[in-house]
mmJSON file of the N, C-alpha and C atoms, coordinates in Angstrom:
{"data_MODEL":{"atom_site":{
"group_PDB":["ATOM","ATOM","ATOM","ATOM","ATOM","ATOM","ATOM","ATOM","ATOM","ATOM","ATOM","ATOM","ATOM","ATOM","ATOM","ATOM","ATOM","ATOM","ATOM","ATOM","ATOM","ATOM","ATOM","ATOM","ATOM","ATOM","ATOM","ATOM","ATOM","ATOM","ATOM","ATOM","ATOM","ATOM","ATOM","ATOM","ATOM","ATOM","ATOM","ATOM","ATOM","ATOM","ATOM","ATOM","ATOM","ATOM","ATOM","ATOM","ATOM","ATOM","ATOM","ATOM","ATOM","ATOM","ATOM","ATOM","ATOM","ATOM","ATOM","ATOM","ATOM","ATOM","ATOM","ATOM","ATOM","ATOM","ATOM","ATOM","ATOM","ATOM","ATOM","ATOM","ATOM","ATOM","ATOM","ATOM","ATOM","ATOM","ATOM","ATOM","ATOM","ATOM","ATOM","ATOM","ATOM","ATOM","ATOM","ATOM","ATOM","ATOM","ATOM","ATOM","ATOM","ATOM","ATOM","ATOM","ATOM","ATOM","ATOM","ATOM","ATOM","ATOM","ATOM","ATOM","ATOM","ATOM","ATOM","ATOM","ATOM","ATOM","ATOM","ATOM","ATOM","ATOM","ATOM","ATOM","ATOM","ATOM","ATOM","ATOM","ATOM","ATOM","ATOM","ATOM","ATOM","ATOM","ATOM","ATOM","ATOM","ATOM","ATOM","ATOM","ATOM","ATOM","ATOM","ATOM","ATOM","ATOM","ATOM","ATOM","ATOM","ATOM","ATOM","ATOM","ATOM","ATOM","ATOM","ATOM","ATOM","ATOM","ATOM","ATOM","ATOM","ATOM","ATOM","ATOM","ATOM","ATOM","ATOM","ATOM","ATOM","ATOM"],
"id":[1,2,3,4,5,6,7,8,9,10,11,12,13,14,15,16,17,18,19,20,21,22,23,24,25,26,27,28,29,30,31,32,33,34,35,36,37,38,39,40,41,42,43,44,45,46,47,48,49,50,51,52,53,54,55,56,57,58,59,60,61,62,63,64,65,66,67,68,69,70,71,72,73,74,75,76,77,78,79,80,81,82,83,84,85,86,87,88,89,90,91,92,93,94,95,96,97,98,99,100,101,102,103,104,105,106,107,108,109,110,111,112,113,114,115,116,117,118,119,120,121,122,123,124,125,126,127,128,129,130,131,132,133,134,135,136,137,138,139,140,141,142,143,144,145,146,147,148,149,150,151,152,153,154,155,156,157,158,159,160,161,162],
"type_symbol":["N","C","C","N","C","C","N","C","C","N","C","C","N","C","C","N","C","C","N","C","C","N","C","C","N","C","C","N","C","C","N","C","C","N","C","C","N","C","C","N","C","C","N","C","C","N","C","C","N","C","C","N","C","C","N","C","C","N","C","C","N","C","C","N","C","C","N","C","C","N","C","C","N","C","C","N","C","C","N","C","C","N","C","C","N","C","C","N","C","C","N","C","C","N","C","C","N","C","C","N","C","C","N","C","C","N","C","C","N","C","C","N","C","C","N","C","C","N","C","C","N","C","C","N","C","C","N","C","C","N","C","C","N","C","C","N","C","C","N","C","C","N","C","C","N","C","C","N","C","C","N","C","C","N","C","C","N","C","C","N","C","C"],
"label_atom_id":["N","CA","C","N","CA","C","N","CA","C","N","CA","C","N","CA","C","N","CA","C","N","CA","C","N","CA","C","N","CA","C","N","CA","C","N","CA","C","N","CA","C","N","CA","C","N","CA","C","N","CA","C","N","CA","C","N","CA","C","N","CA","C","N","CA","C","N","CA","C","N","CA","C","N","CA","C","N","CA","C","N","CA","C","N","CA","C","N","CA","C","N","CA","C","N","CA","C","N","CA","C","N","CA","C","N","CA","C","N","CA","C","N","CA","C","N","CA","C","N","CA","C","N","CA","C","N","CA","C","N","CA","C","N","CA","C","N","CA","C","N","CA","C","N","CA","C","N","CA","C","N","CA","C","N","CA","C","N","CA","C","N","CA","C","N","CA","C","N","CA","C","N","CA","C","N","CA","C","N","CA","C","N","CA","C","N","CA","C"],
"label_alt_id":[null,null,null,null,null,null,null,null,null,null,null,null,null,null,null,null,null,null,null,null,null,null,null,null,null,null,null,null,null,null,null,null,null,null,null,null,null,null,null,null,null,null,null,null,null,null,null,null,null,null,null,null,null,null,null,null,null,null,null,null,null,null,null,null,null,null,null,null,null,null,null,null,null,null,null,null,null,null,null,null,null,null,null,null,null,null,null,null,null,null,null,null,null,null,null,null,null,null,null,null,null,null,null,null,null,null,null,null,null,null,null,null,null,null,null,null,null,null,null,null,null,null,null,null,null,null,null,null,null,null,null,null,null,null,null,null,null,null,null,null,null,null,null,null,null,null,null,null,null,null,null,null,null,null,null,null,null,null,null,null,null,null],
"label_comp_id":["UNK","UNK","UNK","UNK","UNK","UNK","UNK","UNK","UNK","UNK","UNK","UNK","UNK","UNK","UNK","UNK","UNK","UNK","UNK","UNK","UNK","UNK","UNK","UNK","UNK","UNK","UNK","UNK","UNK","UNK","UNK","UNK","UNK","UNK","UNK","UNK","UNK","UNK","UNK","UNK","UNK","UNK","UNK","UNK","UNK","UNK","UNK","UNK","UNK","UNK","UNK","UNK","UNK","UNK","UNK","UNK","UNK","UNK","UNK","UNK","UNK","UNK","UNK","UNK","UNK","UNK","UNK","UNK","UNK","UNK","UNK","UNK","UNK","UNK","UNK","UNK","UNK","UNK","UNK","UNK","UNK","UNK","UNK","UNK","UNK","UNK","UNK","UNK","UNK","UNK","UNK","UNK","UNK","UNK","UNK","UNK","UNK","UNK","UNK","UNK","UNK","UNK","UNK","UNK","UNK","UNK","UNK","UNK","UNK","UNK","UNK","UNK","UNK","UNK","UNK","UNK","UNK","UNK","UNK","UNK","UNK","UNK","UNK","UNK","UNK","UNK","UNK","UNK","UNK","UNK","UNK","UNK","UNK","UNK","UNK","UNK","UNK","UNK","UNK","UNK","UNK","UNK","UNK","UNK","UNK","UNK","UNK","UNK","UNK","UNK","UNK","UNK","UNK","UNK","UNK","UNK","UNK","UNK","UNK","UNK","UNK","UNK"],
"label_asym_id":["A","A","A","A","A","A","A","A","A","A","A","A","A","A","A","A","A","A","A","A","A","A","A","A","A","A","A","A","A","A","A","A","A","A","A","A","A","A","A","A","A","A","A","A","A","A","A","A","A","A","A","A","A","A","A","A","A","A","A","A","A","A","A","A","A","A","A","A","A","A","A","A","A","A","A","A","A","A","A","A","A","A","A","A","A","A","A","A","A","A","A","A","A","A","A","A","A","A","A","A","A","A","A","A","A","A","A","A","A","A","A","A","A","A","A","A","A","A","A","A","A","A","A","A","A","A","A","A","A","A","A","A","A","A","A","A","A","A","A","A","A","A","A","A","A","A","A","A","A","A","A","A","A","A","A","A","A","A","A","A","A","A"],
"label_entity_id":["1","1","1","1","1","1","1","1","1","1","1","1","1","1","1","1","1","1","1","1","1","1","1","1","1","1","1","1","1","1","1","1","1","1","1","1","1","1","1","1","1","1","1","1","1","1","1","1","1","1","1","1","1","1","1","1","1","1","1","1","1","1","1","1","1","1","1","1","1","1","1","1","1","1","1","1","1","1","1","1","1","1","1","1","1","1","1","1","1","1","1","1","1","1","1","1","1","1","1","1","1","1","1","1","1","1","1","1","1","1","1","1","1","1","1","1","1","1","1","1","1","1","1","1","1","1","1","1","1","1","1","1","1","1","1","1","1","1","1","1","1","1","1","1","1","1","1","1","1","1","1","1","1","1","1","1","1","1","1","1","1","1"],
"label_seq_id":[1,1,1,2,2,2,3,3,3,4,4,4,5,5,5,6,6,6,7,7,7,8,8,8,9,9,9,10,10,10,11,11,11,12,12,12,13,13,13,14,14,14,15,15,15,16,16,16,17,17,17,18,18,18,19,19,19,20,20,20,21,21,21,22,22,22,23,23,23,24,24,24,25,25,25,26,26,26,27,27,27,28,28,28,29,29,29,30,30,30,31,31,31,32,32,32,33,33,33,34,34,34,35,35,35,36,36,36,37,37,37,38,38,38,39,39,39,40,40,40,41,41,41,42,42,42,43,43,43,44,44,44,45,45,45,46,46,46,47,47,47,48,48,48,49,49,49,50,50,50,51,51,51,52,52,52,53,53,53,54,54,54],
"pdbx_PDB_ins_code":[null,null,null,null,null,null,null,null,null,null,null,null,null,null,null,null,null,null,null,null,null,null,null,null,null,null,null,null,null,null,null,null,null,null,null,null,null,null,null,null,null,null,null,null,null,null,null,null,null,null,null,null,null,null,null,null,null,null,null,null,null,null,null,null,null,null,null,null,null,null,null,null,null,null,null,null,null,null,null,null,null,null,null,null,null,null,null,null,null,null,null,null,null,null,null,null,null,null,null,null,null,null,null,null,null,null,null,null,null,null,null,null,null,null,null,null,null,null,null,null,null,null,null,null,null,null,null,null,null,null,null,null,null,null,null,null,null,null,null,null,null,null,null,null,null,null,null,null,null,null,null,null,null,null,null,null,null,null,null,null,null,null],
"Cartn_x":[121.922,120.542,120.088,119.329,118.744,117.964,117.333,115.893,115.086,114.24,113.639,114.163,114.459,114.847,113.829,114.078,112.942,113.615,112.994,113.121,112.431,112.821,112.097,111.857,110.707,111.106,110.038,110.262,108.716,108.067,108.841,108.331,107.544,107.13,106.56,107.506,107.1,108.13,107.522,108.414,108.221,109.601,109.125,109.606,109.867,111.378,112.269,112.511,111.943,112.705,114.032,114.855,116.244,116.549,115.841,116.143,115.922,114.759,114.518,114.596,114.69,114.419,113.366,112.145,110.819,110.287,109.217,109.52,108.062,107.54,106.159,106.236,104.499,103.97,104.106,103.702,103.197,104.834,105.091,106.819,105.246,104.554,104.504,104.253,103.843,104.029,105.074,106.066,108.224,108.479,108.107,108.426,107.911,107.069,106.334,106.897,106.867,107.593,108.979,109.896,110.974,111.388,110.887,110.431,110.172,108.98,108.924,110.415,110.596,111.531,113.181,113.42,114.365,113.911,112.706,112.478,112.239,111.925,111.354,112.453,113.424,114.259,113.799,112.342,111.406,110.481,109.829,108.895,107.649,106.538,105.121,104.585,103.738,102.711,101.818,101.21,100.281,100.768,102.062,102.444,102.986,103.672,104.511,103.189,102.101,100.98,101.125,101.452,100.976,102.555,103.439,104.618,104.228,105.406,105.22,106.06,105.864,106.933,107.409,108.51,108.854,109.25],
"Cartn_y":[65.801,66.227,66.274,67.407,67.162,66.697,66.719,65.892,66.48,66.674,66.546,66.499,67.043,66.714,66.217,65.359,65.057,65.721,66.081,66.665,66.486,66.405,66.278,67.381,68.451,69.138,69.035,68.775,68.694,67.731,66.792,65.448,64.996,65.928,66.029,65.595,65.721,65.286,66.385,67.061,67.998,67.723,68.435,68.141,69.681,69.488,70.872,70.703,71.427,72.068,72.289,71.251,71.743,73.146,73.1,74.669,75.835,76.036,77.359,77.239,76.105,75.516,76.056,75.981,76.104,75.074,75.083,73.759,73.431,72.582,71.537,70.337,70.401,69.459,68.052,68.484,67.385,66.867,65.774,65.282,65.641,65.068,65.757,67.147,68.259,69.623,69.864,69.36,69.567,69.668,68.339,67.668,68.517,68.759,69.934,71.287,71.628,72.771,72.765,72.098,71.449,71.298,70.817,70.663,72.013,72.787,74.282,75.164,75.501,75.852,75.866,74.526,73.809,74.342,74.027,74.057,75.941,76.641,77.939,78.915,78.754,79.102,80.58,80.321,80.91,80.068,81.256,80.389,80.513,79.405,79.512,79.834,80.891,81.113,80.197,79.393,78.264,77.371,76.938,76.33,76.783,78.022,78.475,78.721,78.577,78.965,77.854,77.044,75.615,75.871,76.563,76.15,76.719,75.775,75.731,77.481,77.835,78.418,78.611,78.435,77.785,79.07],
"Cartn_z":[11.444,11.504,12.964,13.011,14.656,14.82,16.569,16.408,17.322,17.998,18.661,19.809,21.072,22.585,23.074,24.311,25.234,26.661,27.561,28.422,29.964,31.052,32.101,32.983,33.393,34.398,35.328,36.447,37.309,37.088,37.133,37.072,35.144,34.702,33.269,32.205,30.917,30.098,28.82,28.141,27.469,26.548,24.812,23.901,23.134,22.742,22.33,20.815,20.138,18.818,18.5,18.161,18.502,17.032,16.241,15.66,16.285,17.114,17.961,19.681,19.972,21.13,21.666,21.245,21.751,22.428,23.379,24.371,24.157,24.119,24.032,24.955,24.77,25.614,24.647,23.537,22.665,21.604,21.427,20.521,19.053,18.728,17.624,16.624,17.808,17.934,17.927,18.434,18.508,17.269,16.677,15.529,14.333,14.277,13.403,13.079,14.347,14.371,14.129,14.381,13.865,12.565,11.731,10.655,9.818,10.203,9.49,9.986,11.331,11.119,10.511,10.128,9.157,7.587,7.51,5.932,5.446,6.447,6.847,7.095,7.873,9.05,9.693,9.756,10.651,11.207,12.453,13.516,12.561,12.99,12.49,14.012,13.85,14.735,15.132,14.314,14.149,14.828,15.045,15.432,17.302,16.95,18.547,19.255,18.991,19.776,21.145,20.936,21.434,22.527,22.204,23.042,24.893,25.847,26.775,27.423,28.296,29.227,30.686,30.869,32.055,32.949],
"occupancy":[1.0,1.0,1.0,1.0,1.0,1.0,1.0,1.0,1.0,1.0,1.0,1.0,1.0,1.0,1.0,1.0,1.0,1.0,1.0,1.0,1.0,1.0,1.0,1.0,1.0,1.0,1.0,1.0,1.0,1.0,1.0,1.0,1.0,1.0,1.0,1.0,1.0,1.0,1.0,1.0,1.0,1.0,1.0,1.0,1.0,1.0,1.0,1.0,1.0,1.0,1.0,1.0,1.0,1.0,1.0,1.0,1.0,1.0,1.0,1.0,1.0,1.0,1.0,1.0,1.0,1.0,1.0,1.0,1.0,1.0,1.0,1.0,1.0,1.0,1.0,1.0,1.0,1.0,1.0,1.0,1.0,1.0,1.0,1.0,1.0,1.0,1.0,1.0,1.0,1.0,1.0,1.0,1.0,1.0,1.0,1.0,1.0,1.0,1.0,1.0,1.0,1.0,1.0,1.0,1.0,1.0,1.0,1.0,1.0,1.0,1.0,1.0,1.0,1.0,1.0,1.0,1.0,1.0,1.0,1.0,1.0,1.0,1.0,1.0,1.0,1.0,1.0,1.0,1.0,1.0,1.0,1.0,1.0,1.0,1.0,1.0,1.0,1.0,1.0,1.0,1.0,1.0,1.0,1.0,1.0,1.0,1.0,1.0,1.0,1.0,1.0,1.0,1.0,1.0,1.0,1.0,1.0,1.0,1.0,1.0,1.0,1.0],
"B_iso_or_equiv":[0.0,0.0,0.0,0.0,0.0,0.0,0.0,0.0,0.0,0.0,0.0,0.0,0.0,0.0,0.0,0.0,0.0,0.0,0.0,0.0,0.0,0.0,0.0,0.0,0.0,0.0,0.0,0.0,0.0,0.0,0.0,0.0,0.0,0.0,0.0,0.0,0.0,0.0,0.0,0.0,0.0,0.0,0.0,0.0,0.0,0.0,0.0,0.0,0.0,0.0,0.0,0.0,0.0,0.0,0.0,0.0,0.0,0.0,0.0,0.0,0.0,0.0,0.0,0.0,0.0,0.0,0.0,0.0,0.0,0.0,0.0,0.0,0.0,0.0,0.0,0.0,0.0,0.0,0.0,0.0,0.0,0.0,0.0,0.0,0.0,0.0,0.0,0.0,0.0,0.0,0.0,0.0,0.0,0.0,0.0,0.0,0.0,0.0,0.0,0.0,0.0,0.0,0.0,0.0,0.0,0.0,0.0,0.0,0.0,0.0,0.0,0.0,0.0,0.0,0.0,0.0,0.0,0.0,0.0,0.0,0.0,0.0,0.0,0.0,0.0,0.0,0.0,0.0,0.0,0.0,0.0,0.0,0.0,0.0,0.0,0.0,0.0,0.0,0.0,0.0,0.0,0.0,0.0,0.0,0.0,0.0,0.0,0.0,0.0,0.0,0.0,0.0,0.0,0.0,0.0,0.0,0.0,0.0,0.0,0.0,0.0,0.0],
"pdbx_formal_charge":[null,null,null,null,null,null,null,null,null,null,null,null,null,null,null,null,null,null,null,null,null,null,null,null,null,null,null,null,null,null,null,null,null,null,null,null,null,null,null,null,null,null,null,null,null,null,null,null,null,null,null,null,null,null,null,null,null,null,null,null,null,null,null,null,null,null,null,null,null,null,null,null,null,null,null,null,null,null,null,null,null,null,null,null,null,null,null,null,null,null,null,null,null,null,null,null,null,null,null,null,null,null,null,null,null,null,null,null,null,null,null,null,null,null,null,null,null,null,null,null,null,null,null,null,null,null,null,null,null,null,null,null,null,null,null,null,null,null,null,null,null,null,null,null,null,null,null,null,null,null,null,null,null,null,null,null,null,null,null,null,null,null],
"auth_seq_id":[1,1,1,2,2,2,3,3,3,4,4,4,5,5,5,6,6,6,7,7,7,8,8,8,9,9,9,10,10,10,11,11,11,12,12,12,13,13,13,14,14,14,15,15,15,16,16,16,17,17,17,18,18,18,19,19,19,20,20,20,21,21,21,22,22,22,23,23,23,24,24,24,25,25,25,26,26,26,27,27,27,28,28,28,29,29,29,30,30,30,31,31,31,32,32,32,33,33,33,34,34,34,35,35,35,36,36,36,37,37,37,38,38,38,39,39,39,40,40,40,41,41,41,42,42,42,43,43,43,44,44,44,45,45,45,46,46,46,47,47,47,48,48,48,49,49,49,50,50,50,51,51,51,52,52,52,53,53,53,54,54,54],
"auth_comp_id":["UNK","UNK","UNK","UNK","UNK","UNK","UNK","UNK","UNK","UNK","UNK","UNK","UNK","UNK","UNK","UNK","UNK","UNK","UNK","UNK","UNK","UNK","UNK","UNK","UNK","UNK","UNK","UNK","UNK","UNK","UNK","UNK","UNK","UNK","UNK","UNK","UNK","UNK","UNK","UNK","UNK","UNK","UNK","UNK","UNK","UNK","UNK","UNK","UNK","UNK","UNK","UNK","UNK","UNK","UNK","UNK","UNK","UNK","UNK","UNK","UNK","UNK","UNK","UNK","UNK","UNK","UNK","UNK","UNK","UNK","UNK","UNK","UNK","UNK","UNK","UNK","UNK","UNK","UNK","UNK","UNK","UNK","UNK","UNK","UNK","UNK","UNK","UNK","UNK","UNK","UNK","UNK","UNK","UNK","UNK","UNK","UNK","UNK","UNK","UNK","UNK","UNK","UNK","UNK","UNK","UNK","UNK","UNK","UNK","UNK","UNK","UNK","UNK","UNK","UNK","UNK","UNK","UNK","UNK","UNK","UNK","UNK","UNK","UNK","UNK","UNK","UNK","UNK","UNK","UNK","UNK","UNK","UNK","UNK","UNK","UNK","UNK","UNK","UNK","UNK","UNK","UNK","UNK","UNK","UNK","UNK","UNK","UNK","UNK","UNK","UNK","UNK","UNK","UNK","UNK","UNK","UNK","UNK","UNK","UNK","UNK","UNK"],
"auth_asym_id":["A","A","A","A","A","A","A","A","A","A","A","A","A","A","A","A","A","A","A","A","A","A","A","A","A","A","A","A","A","A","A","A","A","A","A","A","A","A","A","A","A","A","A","A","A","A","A","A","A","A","A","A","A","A","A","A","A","A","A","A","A","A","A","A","A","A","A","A","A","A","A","A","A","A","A","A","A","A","A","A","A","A","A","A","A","A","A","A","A","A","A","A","A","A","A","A","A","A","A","A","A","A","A","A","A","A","A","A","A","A","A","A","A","A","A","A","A","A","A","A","A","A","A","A","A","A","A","A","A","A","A","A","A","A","A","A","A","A","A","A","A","A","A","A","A","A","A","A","A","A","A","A","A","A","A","A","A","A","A","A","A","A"],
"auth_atom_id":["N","CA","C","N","CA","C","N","CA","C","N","CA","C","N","CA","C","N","CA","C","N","CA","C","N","CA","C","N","CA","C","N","CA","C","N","CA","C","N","CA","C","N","CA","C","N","CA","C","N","CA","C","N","CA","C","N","CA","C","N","CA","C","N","CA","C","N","CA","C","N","CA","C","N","CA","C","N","CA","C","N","CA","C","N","CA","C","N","CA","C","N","CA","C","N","CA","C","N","CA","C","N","CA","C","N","CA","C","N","CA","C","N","CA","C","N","CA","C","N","CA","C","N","CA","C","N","CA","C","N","CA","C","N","CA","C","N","CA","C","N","CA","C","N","CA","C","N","CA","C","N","CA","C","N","CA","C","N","CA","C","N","CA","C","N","CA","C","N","CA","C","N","CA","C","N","CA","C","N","CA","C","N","CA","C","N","CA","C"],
"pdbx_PDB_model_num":[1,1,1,1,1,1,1,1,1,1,1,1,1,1,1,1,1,1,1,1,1,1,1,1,1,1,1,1,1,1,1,1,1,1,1,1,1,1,1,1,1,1,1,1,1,1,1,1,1,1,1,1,1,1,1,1,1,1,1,1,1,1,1,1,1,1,1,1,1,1,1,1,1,1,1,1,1,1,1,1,1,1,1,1,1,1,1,1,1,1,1,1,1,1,1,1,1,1,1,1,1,1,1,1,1,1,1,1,1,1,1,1,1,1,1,1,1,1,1,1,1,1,1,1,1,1,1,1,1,1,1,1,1,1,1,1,1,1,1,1,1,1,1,1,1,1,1,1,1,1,1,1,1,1,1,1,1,1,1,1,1,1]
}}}
């Protein structure tokens, strides 16, 4: 099972979807999204709204 990445870039700490690898600010936005996309094996909008980009 996967989980959640944690991640460092720029001194920050940001959290990866390991199903889509979408990147967040927030581990329970990761986690969420994580989650739909597992149960989904699609993205939620509602959710990718919130993702970061680098």
């Amino acid at each position: 099972m996967k989980m959640v990445k944690k991640i460092t870039k720029n001194k920050k700490t940001y959290y990866v979807c390991a199903e889509c690898n979408f990147t967040y600010k927030d581990k329970k936005i990761a986690a969420k999204c994580e989650n739909w996309c597992r149960k989904h094996h699609s993205c939620n909008v509602e959710i990718t709204k919130y993702a970061v980009k680098f």
